[in-house]
N, C-alpha and C positions, 0 to 999 in steps of 0.2 A: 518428648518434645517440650520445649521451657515455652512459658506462658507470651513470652518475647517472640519465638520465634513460630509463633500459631499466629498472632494477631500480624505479623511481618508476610505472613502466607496471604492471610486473610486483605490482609488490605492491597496485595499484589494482585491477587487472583481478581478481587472488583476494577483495579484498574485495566488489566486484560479485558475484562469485559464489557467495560463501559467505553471501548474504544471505538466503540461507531456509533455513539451518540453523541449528539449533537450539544452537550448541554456546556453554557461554559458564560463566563463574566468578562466583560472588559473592563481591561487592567489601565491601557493607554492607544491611544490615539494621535497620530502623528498631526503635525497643523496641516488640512488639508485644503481646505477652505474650496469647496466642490458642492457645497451641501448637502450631502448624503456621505456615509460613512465608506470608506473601502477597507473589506476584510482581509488586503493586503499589506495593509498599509495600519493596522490595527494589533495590539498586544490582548488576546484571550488566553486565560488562563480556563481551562477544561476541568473536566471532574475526573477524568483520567491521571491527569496531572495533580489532583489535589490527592488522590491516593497514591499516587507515585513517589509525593514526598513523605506522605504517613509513614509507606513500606522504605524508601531509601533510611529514614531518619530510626529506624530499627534494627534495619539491615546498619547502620553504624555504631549504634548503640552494643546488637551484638557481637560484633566483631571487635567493639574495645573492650568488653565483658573475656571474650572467649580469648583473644588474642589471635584469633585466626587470620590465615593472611590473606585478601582479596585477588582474588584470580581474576585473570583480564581476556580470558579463553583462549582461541589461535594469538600468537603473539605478531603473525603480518598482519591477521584484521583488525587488531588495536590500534596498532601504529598506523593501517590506513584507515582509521576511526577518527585518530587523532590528528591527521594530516590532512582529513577535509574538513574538522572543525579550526585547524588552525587557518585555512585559505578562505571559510568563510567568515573568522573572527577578523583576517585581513584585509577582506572585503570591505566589513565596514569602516576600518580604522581610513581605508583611502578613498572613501564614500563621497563624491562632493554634495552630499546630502548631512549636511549636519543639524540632527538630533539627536544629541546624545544619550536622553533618557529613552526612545526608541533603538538605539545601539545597545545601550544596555540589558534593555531587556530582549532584546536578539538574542545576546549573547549568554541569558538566564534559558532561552531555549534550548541552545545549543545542547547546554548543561543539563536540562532536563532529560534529554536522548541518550547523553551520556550516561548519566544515571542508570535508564533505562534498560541501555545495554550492560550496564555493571550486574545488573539486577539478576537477568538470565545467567548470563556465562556465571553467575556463581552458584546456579540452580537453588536462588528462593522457591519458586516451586521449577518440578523438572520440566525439561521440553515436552514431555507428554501431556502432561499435566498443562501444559501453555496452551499447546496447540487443541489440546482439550476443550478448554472454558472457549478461546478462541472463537472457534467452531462451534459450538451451538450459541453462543451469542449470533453470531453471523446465520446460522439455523434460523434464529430468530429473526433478522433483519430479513430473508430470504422470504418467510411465509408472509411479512410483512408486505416484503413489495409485489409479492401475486395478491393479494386481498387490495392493495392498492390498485395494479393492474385491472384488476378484473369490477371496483365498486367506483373507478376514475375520479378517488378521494381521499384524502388524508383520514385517519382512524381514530382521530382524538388524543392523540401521542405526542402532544407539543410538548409536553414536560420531559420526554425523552429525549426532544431537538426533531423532530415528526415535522416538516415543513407542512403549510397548507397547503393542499393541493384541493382545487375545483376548478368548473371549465370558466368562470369569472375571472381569474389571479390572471395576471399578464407574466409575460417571460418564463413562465416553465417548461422544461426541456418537453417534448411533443413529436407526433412525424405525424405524416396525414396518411391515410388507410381508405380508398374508397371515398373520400370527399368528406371522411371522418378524423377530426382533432384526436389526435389520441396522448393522455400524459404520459410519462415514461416515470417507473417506479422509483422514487428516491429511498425508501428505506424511512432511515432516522438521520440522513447524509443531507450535504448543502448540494450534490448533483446526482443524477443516476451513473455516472460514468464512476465515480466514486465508489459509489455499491459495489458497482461490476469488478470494478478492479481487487478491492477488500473480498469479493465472492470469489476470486478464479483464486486467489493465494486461500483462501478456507479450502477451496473443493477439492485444490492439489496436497494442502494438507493433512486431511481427509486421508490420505492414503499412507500417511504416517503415524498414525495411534492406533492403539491396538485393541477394539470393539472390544467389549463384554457378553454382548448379545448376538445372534445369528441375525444377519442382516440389517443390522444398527446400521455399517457403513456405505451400504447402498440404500439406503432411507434416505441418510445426511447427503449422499453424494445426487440422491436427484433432488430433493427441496433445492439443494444448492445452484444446481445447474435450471432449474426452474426460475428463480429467483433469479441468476444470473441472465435470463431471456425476459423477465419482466424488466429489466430496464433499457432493454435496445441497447444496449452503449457496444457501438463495433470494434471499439481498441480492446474490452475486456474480451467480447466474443474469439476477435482475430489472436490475442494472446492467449487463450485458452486452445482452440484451434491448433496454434504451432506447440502448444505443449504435448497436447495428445499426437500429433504427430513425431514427435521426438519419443516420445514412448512405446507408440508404436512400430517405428524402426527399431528401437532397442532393442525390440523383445518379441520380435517377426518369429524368431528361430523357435521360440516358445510357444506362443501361439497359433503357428501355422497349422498344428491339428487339431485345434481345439477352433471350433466353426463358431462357436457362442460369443467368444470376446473380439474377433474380428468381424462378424455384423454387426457387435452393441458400439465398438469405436465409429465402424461404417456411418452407423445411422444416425451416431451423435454428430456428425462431421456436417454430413447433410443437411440435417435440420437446422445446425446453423447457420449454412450458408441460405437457406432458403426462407429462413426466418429473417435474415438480414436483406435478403433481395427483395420481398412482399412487403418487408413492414420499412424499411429506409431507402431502398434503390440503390443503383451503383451512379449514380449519373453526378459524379463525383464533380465536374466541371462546373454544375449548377447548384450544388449540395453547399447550404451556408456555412454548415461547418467545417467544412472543404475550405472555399474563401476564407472564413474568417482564420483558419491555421495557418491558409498562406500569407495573407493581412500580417499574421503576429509574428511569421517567420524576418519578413519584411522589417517591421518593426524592431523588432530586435539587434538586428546587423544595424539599422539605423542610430540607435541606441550604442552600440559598442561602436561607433563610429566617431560619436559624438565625444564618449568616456571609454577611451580604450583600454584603460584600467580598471575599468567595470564601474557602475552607478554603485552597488551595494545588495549584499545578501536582503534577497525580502524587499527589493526597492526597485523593483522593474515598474511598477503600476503607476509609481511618483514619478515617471519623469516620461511618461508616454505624451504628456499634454506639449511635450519640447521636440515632439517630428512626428506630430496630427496635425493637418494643415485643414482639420473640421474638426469643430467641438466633437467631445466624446460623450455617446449617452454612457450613465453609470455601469449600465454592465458589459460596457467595452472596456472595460479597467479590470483585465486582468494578464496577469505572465502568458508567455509566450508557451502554445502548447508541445514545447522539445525540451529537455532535460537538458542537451547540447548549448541550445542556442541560449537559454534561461543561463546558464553558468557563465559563458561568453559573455553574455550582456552586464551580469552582475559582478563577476570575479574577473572578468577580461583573458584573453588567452592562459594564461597558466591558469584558470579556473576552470575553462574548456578541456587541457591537457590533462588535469586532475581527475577531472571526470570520467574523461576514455581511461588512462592509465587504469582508475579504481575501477573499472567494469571490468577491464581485461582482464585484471589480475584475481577478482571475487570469480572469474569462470574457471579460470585457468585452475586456482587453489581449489575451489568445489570439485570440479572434474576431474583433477591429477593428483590431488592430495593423497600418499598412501595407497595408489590404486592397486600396487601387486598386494597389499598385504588386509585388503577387506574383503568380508567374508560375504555371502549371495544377497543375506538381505543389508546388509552393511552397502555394499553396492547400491542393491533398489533404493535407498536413505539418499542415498549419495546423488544417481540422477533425479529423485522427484526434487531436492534440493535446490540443483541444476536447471531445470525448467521451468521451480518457482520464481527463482532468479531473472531467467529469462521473459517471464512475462510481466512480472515488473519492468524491467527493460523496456522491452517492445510499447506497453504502457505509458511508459515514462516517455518515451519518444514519440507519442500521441497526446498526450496529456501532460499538467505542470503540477496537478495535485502531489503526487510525489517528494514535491520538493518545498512547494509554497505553502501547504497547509499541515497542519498539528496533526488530523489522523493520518493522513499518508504518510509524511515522515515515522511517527512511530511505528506503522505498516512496514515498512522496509527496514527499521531497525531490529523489529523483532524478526524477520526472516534475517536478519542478517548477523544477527546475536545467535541463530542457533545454528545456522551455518559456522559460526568460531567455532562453538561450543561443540559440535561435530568432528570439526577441523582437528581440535584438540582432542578428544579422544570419540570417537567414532563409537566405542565399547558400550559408553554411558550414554549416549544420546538415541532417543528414538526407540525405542525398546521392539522391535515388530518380530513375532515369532521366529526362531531360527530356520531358515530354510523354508522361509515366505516366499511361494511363487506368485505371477500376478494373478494367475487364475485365481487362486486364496485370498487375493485380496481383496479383488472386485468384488467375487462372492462373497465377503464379508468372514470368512472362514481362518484370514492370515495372520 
């Protein structure tokens, strides 16, 4: 390996890794005039991103070196790659929000993801290897938010992007327990629901590299799922939930004599629901974040009502102050939590059409792609794939991190760069012992 293409490894694998922390610069600031800053409405440059160009800027150097020619992996997820950067490059060209050095640098993000996904489909380092570093960073973030959970405190970790938490700081995510405040885990993340979200796509990937060691992957797979219960957040629980349910129908015909893996899904099932019933409640009617999703849903339709051609990619939070008929306190300025209705508002109906289209069509290619001609564990690749998909989805249609902020975006791009790269050849991607059943995997044995 040439000196070029170690340090190209090397600077790819730290941006992998430093994707859930928090650390980053601001670059620019739209005129807000609020007095206080919105980080939607704001251009941060990450440290993810500052090795992202290290590694792209190598990754080009070698390739006019070598002459080799840049693969773009499945050739329908480029082109639908390149068909939601172009309707949100659109978005802002028809933006009645005119800042154009805030467009610009939109539109330097855009390019960053892009990048990003160049990066994978050309295996700088392989998907094992991604979802590797991935996961135990996340490993990380996981033991983190139980120690947070359990000392109801920040750990001295601001330099990692480690938010303070104590019971003095106002507006930290919380439930009440018994007539006790309790914080809810962030991690090194701006929310706990973020964690959770980044934890359920680790814990499912988790089930696609291939341990070294005899129960490595049920080590990783409960800190994960630990970690994912220290931050309370119900959309990662409920998306986690319908995955293992999806798995479990899969793979009934397999497990039905095997009595071990049908009580361990049992009782992971349970615990969730009953960790979410004790510690949040169902009383969803009176649940603030209940209203406040119906609030944003509201707002939103108000919004694309207003600019039926959408306000602007990145520019829901700018123009909420135009159908709030009461001031807004500061952290009432943020997107609306639906994936749907955020596209609508920003991109206008063919932004909303673009969205459903590219959902249907990322399930439809994961699930049908090749299916007579993949082999047992070529298959199992294929549905956890599928399900990691879907809980992003379900996710994203609870939440707008996904779409509004720099780790979720590159969250979904990297599941969805290795889904191409999959897509494209199925042979190369994912390496999991031939003839990996699930009992071997759970056990750590597959």
């Amino acid at each position: 390996m040439s000196v070029l293409n170690k340090w190209m490894q090397i600077l790819f694998g730290i941006a992998i890794f430093t994707l859930p922390f928090q650390v980053h610069v601001l670059a620019y600031q739209t005129t807000w005039g609020r007095g206080f800053t919105n980080p939607y409405g704001s251009i941060y440059f990450t440290i993810t991103e500052f090795f992202l160009l290290g590694a792209g800027l190598l990754f080009l150097a070698s390739r006019i070196k070598t002459r080799k020619r840049i693969k773009i992996g499945d050739a329908g997820f480029f082109l639908l790659m390149l068909s939601i950067a172009f309707l949100t490059t659109l978005s802002l060209y028809l933006s009645p929000f005119e800042d154009y050095t805030f467009h610009l640098f939109l539109f330097l993000k855009i390019s960053n993801l892009i990048l990003f996904y160049t990066l994978i489909v050309n295996k700088v380092l392989r998907a094992n290897e991604i979802l590797k570093i991935f996961i135990f960073s996340m490993c990380f973030q996981a033991a983190l938010a139980i120690f947070q959970l359990i000392t109801q405190s920040s750990l001295g970790l601001g330099m990692l992007g480690e938010p303070y938490l104590a019971d003095n700081v106002a507006h930290l995510a919380r439930f009440t327990l018994n007539d006790s405040s309790i914080i809810r885990s962030y991690g090194t993340f701006s929310h706990p629901n973020i964690l959770g979200g980044f934890l359920v796509t680790s814990l499912l990937s988790t089930l696609l590299f291939s341990p070294k060691h005899k129960n490595e992957r049920s080590i990783l797979l409960l800190i994960q799922f630990l970690g994912i219960l220290a931050t309370f957040s119900r959309s990662a629980i409920f998306a986690l939930t319908v995955a293992l349910v999806f798995i479990y129908i899969w793979y009934l015909k397999e497990i039905k004599n095997n009595k071990i893996i049908p009580i361990s899904l049992g009782s992971i099932l349970l615990i969730e629901m009953f960790y979410l019933a004790f510690s949040r409640g169902f009383d969803l009617l009176n649940d603030p974040a209940f209203i406040e999703r119906i609030n944003g849903y509201k707002q939103a339709i108000e919004i694309f009502e207003i600019n039926q051609l959408g306000v602007g990619y990145s520019h829901f939070t700018l123009f909420l102050d135009q159908i709030s008929q009461t001031p807004l306190m500061p952290w009432e300025y943020q997107p609306v939590h639906n994936l749907f209705l955020l596209a609508l508002s920003e991109a206008g109906v063919i932004g909303m059409i673009g969205i459903v289209l590219s959902m249907s069509y990322i399930f439809y290619r994961i699930f049908h792609n090749r299916k007579i001609f993949l082999t047992r564990s070529q298959n199992f690749k294929k549905r956890i794939l599928f399900v990691t998909f879907l809980s992003l989805f379900l996710i994203s249609m609870l939440d707008h991190y996904t779409a509004s902020l720099d780790q979720g975006r590159f969250l979904v791009v990297l599941v969805f760069a290795i889904a191409s790269s999959f897509n494209a050849n199925p042979r190369q991607v994912l390496p999991i012992k031939r003839g990996a059943s699930l009992k071997k995997i759970l056990s750590g044995r597959g």
